[in-house]
C-alpha positions as CSV (number, residue, x, y, z in Angstrom):
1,X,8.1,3.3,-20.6
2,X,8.6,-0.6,-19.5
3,X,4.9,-1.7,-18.1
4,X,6.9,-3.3,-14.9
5,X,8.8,0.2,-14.7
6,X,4.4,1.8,-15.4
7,X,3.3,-0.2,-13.0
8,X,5.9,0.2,-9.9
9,X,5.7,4.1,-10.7
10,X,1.9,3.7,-10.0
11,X,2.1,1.0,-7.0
12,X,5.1,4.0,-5.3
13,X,2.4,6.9,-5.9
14,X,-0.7,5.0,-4.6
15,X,2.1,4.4,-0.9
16,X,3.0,8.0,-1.0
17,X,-0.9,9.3,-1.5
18,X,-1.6,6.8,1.5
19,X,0.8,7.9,3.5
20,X,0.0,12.0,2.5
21,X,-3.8,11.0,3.6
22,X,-2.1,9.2,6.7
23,X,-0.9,12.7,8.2
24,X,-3.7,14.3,7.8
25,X,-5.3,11.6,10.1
26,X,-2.5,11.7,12.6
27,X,-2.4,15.9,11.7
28,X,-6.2,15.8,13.0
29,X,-6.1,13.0,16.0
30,X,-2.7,16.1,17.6
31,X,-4.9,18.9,16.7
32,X,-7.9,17.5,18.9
33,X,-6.2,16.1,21.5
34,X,-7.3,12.4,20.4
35,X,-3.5,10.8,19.4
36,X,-2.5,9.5,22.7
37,X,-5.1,7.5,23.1
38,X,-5.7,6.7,19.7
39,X,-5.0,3.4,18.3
40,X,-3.8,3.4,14.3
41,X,-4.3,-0.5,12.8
42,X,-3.5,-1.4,9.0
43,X,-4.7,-4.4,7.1
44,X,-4.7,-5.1,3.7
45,X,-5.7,-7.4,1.0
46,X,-2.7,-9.3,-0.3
47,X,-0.1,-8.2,-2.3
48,X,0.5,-7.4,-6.4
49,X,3.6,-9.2,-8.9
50,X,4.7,-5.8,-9.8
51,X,6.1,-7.8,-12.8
52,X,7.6,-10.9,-10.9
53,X,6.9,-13.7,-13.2
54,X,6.0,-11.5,-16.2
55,X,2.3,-10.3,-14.2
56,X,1.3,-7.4,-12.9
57,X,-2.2,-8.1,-11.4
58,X,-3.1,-9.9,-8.4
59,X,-5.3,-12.5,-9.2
60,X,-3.5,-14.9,-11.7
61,X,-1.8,-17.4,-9.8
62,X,-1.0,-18.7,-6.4
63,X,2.6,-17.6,-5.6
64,X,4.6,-16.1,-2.8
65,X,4.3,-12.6,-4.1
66,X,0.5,-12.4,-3.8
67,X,-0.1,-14.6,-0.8
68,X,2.0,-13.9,1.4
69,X,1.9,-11.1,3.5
70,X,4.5,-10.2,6.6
């Protein structure tokens, strides 16, 4: 298999097994009366090249695809 094809597989199945772990959270906050009131905030790092400009990591360079995050 093509790394950039490798490593977008893996970068789609680490989202999904967030998101899986995510309802379980919002499963529990329902289950105990806690959602409504309940505030849910995500941050994050900075992104990963997924193969733009040949890279996969996310530490090599300073471009758009690692620093900048909506």
């Amino acid at each position: 298999m093509e790394e950039k094809t490798k490593a977008k597989r893996c970068y789609l199945a680490s989202i999904s097994e967030i998101d899986e772990y995510l309802g379980h959270i919002i499963d529990y906050l329902k289950i105990h009366q806690l959602y409504d009131d309940a505030v849910i905030i995500f941050t994050t790092d900075h992104g990963d090249h997924l193969g733009s400009r040949g890279l996969f990591c996310k530490n090599f360079c300073a471009a758009d695809q690692v620093y900048n995050i909506p």
